[in-house]
PDB file of N, CA, C and O in Angstrom:
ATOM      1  N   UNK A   1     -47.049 -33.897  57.145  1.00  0.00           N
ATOM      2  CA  UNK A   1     -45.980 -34.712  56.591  1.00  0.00           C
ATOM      3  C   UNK A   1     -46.188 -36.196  56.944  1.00  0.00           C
ATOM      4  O   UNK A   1     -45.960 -37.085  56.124  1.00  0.00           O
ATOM      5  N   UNK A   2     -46.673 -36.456  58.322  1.00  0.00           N
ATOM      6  CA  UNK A   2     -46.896 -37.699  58.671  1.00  0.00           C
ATOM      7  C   UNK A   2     -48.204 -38.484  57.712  1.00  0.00           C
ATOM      8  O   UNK A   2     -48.150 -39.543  57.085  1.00  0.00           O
ATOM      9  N   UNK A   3     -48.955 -37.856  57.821  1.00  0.00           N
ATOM     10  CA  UNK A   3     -49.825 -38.224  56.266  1.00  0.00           C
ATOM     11  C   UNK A   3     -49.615 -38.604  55.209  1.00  0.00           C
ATOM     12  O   UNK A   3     -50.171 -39.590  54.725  1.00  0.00           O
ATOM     13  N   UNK A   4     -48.852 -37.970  54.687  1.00  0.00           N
ATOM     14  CA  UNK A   4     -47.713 -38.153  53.018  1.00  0.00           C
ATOM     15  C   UNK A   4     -47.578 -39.126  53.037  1.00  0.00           C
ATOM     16  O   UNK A   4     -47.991 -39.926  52.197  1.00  0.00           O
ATOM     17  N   UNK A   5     -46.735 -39.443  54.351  1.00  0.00           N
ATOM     18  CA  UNK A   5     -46.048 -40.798  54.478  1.00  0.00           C
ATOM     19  C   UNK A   5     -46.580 -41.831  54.254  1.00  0.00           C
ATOM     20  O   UNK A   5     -46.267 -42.739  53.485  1.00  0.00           O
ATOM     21  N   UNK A   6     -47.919 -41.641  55.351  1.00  0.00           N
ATOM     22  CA  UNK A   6     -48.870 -42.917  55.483  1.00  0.00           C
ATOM     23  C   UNK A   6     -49.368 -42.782  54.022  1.00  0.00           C
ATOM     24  O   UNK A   6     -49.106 -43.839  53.449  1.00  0.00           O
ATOM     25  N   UNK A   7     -49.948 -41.951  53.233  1.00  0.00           N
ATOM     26  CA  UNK A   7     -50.208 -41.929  52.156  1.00  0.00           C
ATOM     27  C   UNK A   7     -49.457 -42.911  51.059  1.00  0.00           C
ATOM     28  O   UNK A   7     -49.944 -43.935  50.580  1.00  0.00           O
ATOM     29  N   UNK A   8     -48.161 -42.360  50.778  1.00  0.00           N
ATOM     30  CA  UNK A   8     -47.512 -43.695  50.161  1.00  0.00           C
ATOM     31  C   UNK A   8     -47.312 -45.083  50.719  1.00  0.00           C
ATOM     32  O   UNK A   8     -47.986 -45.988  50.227  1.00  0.00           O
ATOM     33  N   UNK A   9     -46.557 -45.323  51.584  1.00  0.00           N
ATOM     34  CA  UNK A   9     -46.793 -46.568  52.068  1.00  0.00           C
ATOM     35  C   UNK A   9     -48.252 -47.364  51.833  1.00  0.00           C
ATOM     36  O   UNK A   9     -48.296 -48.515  51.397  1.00  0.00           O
ATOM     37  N   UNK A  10     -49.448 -46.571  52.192  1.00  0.00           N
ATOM     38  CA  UNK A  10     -50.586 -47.489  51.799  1.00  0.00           C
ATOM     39  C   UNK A  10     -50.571 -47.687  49.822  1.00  0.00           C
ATOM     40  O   UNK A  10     -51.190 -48.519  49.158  1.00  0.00           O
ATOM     41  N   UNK A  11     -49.827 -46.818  49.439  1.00  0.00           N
ATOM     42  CA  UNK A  11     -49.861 -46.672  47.841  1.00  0.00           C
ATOM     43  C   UNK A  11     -49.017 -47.990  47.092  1.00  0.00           C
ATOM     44  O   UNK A  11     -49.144 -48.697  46.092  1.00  0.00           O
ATOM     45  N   UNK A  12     -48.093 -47.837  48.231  1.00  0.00           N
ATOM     46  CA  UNK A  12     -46.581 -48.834  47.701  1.00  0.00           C
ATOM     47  C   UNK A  12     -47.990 -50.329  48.304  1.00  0.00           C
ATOM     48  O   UNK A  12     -48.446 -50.945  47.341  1.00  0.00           O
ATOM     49  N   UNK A  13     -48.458 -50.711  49.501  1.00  0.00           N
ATOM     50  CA  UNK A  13     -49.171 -51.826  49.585  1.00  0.00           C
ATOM     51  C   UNK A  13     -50.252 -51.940  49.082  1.00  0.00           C
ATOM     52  O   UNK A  13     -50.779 -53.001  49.417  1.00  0.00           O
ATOM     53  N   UNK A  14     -51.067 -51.123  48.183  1.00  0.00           N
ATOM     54  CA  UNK A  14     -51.546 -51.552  47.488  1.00  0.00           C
ATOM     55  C   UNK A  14     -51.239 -51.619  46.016  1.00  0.00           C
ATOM     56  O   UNK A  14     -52.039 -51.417  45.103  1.00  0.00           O
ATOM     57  N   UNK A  15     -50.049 -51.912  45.922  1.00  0.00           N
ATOM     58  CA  UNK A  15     -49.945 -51.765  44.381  1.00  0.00           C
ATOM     59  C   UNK A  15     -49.496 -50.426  44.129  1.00  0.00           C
ATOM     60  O   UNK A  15     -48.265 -50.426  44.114  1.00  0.00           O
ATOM     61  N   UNK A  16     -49.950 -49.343  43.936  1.00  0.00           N
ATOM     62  CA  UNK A  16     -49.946 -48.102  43.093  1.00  0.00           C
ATOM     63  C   UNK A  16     -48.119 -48.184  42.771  1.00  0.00           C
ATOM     64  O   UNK A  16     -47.688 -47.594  41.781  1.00  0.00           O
ATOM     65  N   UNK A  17     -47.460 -48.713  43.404  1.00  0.00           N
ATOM     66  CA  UNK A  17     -45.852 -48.506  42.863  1.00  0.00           C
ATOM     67  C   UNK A  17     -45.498 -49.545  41.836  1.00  0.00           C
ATOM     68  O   UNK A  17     -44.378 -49.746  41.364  1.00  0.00           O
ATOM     69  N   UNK A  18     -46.835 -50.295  41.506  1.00  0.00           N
ATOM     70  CA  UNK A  18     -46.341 -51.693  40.597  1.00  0.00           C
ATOM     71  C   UNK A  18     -46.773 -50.803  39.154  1.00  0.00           C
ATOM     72  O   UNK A  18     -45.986 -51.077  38.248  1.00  0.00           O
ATOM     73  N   UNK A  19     -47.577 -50.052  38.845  1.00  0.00           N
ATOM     74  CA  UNK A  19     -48.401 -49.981  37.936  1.00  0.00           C
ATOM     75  C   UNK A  19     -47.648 -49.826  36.543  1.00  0.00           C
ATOM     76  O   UNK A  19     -46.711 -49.065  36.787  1.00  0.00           O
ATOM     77  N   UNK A  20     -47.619 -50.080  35.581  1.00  0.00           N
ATOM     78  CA  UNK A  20     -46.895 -50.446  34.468  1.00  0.00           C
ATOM     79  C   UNK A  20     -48.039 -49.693  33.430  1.00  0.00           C
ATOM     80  O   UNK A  20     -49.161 -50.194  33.493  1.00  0.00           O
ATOM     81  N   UNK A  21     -47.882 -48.626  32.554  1.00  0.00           N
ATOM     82  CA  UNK A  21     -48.895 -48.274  31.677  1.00  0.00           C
ATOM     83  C   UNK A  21     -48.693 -49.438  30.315  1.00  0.00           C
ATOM     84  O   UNK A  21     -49.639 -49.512  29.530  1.00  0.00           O
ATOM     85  N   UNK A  22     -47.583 -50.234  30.092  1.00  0.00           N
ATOM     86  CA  UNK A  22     -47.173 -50.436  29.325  1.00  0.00           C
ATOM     87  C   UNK A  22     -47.717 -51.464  29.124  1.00  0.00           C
ATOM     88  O   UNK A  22     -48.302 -51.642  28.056  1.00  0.00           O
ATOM     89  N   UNK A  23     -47.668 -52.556  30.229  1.00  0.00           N
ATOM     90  CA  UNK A  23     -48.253 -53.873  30.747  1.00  0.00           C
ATOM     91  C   UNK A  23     -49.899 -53.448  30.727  1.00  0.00           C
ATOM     92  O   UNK A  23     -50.528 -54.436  30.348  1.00  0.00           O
ATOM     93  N   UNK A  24     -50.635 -52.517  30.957  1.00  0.00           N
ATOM     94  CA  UNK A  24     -52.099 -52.360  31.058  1.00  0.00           C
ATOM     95  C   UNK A  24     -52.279 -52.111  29.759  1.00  0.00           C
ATOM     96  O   UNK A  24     -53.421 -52.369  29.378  1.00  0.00           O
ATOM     97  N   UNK A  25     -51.615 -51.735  29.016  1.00  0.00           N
ATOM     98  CA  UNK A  25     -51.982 -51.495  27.797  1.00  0.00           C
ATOM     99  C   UNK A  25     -52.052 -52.344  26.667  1.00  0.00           C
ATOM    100  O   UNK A  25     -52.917 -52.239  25.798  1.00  0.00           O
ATOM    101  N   UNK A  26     -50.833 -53.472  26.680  1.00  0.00           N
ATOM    102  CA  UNK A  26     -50.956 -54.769  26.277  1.00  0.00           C
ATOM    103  C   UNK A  26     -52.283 -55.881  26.316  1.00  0.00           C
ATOM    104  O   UNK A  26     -52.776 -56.671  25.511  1.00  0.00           O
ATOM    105  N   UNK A  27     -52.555 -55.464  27.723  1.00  0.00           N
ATOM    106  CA  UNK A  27     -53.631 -56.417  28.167  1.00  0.00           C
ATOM    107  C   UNK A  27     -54.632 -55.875  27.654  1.00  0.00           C
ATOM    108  O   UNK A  27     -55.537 -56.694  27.495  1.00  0.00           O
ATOM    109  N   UNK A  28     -54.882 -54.859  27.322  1.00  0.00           N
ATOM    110  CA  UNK A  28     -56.103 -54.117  27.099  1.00  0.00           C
ATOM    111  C   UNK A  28     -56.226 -54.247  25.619  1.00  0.00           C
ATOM    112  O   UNK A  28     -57.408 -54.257  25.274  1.00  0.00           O
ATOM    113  N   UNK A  29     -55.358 -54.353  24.612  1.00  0.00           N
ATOM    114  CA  UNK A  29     -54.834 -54.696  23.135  1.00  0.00           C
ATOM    115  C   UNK A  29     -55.301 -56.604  23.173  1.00  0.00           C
ATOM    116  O   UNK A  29     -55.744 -57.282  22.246  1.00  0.00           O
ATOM    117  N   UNK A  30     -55.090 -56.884  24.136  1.00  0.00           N
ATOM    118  CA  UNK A  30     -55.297 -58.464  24.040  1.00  0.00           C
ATOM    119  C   UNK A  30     -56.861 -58.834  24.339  1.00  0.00           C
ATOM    120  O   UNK A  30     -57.470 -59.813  23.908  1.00  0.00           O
ATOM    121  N   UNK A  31     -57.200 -58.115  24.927  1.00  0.00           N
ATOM    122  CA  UNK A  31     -58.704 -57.952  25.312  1.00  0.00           C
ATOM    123  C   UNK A  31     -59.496 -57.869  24.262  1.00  0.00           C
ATOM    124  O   UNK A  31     -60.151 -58.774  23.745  1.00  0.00           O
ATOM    125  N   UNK A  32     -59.416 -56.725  23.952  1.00  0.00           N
ATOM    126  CA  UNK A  32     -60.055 -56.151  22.253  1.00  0.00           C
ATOM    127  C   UNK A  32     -59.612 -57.062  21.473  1.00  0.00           C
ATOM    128  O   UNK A  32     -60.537 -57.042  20.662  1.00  0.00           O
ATOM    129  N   UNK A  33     -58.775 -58.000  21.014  1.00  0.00           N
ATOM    130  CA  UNK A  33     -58.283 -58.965  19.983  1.00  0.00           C
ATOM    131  C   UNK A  33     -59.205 -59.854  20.174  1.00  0.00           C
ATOM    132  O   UNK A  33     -59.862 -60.198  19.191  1.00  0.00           O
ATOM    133  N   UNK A  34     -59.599 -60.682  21.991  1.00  0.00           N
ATOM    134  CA  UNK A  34     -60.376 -61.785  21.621  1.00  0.00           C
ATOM    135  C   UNK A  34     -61.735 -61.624  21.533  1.00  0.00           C
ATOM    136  O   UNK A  34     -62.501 -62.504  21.140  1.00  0.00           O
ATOM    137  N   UNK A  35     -62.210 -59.985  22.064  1.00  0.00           N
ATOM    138  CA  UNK A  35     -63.324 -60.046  22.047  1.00  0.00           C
ATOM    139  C   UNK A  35     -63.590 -59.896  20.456  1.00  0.00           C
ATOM    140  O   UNK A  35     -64.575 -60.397  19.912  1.00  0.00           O
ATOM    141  N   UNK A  36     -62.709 -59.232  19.845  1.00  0.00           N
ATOM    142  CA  UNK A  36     -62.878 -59.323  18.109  1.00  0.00           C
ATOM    143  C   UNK A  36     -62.838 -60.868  17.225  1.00  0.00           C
ATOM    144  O   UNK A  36     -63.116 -61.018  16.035  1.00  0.00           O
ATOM    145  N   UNK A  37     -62.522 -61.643  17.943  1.00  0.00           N
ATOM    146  CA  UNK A  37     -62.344 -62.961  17.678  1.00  0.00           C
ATOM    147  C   UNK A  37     -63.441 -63.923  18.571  1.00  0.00           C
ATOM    148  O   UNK A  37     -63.484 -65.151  18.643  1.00  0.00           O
ATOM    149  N   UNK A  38     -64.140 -63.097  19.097  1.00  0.00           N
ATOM    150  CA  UNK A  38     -65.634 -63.813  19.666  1.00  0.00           C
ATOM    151  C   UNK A  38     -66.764 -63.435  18.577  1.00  0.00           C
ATOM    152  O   UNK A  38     -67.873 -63.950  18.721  1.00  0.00           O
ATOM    153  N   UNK A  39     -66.564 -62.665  17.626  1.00  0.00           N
ATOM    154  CA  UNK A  39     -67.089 -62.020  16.872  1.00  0.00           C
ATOM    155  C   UNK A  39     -66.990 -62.760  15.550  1.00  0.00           C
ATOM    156  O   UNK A  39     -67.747 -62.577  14.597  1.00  0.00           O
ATOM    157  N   UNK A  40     -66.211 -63.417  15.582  1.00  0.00           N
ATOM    158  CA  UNK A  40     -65.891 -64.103  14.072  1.00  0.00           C
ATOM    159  C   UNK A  40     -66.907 -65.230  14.082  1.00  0.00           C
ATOM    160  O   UNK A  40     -67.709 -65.501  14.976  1.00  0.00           O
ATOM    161  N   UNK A  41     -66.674 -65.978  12.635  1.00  0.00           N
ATOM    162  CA  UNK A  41     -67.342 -67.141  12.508  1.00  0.00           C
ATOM    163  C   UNK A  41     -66.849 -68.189  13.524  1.00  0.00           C
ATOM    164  O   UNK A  41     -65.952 -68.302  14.359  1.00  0.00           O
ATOM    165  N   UNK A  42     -67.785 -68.830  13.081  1.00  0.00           N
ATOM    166  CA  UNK A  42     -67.401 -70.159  14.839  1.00  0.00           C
ATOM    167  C   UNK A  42     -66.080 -70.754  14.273  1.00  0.00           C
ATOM    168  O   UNK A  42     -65.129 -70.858  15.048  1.00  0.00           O
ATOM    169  N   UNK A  43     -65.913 -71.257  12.636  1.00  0.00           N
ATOM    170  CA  UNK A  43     -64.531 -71.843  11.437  1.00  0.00           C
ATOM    171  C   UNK A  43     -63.540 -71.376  11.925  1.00  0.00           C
ATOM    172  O   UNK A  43     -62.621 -72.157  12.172  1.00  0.00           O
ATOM    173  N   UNK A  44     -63.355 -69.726  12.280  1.00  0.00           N
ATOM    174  CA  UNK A  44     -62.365 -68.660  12.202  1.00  0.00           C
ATOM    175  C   UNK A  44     -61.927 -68.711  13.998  1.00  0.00           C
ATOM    176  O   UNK A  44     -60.802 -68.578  14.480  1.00  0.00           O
ATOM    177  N   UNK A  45     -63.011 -68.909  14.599  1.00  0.00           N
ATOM    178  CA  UNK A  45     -62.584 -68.482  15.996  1.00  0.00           C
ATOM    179  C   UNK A  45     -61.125 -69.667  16.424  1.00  0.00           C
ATOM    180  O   UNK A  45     -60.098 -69.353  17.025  1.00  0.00           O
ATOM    181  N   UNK A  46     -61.232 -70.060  16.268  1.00  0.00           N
ATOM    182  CA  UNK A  46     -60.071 -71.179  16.599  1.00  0.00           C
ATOM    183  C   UNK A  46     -58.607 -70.508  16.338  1.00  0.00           C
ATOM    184  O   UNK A  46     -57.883 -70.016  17.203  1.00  0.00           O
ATOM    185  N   UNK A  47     -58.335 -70.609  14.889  1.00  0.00           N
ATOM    186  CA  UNK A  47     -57.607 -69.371  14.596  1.00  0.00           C
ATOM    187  C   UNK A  47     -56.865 -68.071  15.457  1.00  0.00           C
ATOM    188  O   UNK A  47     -55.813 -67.892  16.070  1.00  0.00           O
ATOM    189  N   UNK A  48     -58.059 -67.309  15.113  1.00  0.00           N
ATOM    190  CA  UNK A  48     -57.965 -66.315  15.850  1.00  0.00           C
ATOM    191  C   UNK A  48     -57.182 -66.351  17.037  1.00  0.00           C
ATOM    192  O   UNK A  48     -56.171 -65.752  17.406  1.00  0.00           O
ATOM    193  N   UNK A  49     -58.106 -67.430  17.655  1.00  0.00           N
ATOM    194  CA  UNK A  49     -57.286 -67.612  19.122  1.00  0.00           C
ATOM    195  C   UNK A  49     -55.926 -67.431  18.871  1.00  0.00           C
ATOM    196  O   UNK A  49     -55.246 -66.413  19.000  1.00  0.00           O
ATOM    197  N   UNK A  50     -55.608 -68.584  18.484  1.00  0.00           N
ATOM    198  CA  UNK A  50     -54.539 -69.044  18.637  1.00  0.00           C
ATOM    199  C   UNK A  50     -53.342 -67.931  18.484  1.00  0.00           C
ATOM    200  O   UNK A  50     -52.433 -68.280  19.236  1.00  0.00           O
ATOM    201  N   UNK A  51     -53.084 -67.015  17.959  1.00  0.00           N
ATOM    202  CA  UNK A  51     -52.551 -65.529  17.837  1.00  0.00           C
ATOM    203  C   UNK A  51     -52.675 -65.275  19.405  1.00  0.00           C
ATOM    204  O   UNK A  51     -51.567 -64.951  19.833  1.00  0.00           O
ATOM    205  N   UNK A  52     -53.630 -65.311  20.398  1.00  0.00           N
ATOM    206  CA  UNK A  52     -53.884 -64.778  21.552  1.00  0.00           C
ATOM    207  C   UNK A  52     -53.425 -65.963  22.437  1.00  0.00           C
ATOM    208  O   UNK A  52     -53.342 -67.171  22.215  1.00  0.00           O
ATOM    209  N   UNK A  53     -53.115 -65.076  23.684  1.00  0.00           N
ATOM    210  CA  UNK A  53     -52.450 -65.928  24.897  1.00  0.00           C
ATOM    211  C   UNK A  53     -51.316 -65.543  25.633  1.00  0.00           C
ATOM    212  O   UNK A  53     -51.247 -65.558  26.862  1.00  0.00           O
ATOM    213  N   UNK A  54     -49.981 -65.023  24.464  1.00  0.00           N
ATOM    214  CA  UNK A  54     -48.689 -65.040  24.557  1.00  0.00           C
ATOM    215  C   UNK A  54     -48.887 -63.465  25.934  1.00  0.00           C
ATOM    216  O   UNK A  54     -49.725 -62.568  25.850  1.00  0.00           O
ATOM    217  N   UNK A  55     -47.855 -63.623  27.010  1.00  0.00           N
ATOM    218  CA  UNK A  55     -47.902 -63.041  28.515  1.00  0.00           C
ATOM    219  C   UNK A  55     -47.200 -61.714  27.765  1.00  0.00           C
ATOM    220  O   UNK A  55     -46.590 -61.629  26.699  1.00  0.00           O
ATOM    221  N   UNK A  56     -47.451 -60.995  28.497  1.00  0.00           N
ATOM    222  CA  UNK A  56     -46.874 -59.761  28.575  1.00  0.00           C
ATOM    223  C   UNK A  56     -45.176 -59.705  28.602  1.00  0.00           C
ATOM    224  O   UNK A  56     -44.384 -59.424  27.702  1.00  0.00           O
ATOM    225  N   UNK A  57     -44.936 -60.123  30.132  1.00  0.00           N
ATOM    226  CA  UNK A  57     -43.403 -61.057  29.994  1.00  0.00           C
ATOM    227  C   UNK A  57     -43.436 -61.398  29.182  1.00  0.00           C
ATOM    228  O   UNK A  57     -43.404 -60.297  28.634  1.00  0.00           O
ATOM    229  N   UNK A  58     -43.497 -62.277  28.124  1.00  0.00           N
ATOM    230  CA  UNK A  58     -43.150 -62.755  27.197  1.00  0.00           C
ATOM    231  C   UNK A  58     -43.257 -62.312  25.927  1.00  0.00           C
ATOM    232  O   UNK A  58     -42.705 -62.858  24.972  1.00  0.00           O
ATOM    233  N   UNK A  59     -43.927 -61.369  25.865  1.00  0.00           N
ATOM    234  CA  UNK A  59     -44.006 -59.945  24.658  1.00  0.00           C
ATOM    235  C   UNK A  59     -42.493 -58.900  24.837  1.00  0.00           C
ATOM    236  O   UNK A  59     -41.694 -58.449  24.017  1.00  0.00           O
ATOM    237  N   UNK A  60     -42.593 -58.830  26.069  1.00  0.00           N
ATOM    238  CA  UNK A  60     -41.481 -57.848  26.465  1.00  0.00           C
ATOM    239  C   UNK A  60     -40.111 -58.331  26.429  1.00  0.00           C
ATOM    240  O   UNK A  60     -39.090 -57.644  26.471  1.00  0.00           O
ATOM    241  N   UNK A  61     -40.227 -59.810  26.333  1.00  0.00           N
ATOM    242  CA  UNK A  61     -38.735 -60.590  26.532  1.00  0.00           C
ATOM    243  C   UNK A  61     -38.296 -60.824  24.993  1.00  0.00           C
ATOM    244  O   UNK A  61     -37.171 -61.184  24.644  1.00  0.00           O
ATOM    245  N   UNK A  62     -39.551 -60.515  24.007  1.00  0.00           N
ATOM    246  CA  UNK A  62     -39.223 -60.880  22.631  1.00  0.00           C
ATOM    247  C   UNK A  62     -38.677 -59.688  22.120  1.00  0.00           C
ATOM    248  O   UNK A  62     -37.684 -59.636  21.395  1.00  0.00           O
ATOM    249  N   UNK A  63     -39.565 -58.414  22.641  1.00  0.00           N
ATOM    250  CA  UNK A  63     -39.332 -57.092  22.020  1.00  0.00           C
ATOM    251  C   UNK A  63     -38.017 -56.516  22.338  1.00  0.00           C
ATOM    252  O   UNK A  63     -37.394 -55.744  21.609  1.00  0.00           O
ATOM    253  N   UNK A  64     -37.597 -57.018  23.646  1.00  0.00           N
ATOM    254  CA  UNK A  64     -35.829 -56.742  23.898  1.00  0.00           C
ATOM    255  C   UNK A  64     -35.620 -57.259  23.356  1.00  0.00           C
ATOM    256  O   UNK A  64     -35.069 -56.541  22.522  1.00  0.00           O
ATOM    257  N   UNK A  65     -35.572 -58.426  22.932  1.00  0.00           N
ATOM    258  CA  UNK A  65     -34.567 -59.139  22.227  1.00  0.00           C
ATOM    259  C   UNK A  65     -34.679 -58.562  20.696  1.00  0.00           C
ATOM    260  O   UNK A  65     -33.802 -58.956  19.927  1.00  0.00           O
ATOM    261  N   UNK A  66     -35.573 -57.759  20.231  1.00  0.00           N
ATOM    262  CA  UNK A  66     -35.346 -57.505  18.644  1.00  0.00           C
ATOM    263  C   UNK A  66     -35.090 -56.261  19.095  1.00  0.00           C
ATOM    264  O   UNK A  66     -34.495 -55.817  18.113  1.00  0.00           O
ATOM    265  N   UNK A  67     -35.121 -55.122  20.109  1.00  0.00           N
ATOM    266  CA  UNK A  67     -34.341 -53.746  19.911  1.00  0.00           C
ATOM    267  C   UNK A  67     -33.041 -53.737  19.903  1.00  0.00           C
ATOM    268  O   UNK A  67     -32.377 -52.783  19.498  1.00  0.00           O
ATOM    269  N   UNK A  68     -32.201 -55.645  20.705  1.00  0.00           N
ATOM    270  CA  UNK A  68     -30.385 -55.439  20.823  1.00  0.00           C
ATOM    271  C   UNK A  68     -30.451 -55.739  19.561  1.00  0.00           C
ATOM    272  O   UNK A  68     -29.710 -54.894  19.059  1.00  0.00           O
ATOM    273  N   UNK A  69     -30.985 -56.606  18.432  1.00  0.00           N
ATOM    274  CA  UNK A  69     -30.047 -56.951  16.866  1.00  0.00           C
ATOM    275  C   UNK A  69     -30.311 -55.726  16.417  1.00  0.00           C
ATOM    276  O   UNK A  69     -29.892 -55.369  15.315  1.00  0.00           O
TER     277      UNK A  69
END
Protein backbone atom coordinates (compact mmCIF):
# COMPACT_ATOMS: atom_id res chain seq x y z
CA UNK A 1 0.00 0.00 0.00
CA UNK A 2 2.88 2.24 0.88
CA UNK A 3 4.01 1.88 -2.75
CA UNK A 4 0.63 2.88 -4.35
CA UNK A 5 1.08 5.81 -2.57
CA UNK A 6 4.53 6.65 -3.49
CA UNK A 7 3.41 5.55 -6.87
CA UNK A 8 0.91 8.36 -7.33
CA UNK A 9 2.40 11.10 -5.71
CA UNK A 10 5.48 10.60 -8.06
CA UNK A 11 2.52 10.47 -10.90
CA UNK A 12 0.70 13.68 -9.55
CA UNK A 13 4.75 15.34 -9.71
CA UNK A 14 5.35 14.41 -12.70
CA UNK A 15 2.53 15.48 -14.48
CA UNK A 16 0.54 12.20 -15.10
CA UNK A 17 -2.57 14.09 -13.17
CA UNK A 18 -2.29 17.07 -15.73
CA UNK A 19 -2.75 14.98 -18.84
CA UNK A 20 -5.60 16.28 -21.01
CA UNK A 21 -6.34 13.80 -24.14
CA UNK A 22 -8.15 16.64 -25.47
CA UNK A 23 -5.34 19.30 -25.28
CA UNK A 24 -2.77 16.47 -26.87
CA UNK A 25 -4.91 16.01 -29.43
CA UNK A 26 -5.35 19.56 -30.57
CA UNK A 27 -1.71 19.93 -30.62
CA UNK A 28 -1.20 17.00 -32.53
CA UNK A 29 -4.10 18.36 -35.26
CA UNK A 30 -1.92 21.60 -35.22
CA UNK A 31 1.19 19.77 -35.89
CA UNK A 32 -0.06 17.89 -38.95
CA UNK A 33 -1.64 21.35 -40.26
CA UNK A 34 1.85 23.05 -40.35
CA UNK A 35 3.71 20.32 -41.34
CA UNK A 36 1.00 20.18 -44.32
CA UNK A 37 1.65 23.78 -44.85
CA UNK A 38 5.54 23.19 -45.04
CA UNK A 39 4.52 21.25 -47.92
CA UNK A 40 2.84 23.88 -49.90
CA UNK A 41 4.18 26.31 -52.36
CA UNK A 42 6.55 28.87 -50.82
CA UNK A 43 3.13 31.79 -52.36
CA UNK A 44 0.75 29.56 -50.17
CA UNK A 45 2.89 28.97 -47.08
CA UNK A 46 2.25 32.33 -45.58
CA UNK A 47 -1.35 31.73 -45.73
CA UNK A 48 -1.49 28.66 -44.48
CA UNK A 49 0.21 29.81 -41.54
CA UNK A 50 -1.65 32.18 -40.67
CA UNK A 51 -4.85 29.72 -39.85
CA UNK A 52 -2.10 28.20 -37.35
CA UNK A 53 -0.99 29.48 -33.92
CA UNK A 54 -4.37 30.06 -32.10
CA UNK A 55 -3.55 28.13 -28.12
CA UNK A 56 -5.47 25.46 -27.11
CA UNK A 57 -6.91 27.80 -24.24
CA UNK A 58 -8.00 29.72 -26.67
CA UNK A 59 -9.70 27.04 -28.90
CA UNK A 60 -11.41 25.85 -25.78
CA UNK A 61 -12.50 29.39 -24.61
CA UNK A 62 -14.12 29.84 -28.18
CA UNK A 63 -15.71 26.34 -28.27
CA UNK A 64 -17.51 27.12 -24.80
CA UNK A 65 -18.52 29.96 -25.83
CA UNK A 66 -20.43 28.49 -29.04
CA UNK A 67 -21.85 25.26 -26.98
CA UNK A 68 -23.79 28.19 -24.33
CA UNK A 69 -25.63 30.08 -27.66
Amino acid sequence: MKNMWLVMVLCWVAGCGSYNPNKTGYENLQRNHEEECRKAPPAQYQDCMKNQGMSYEDYEKLRQEALQQ
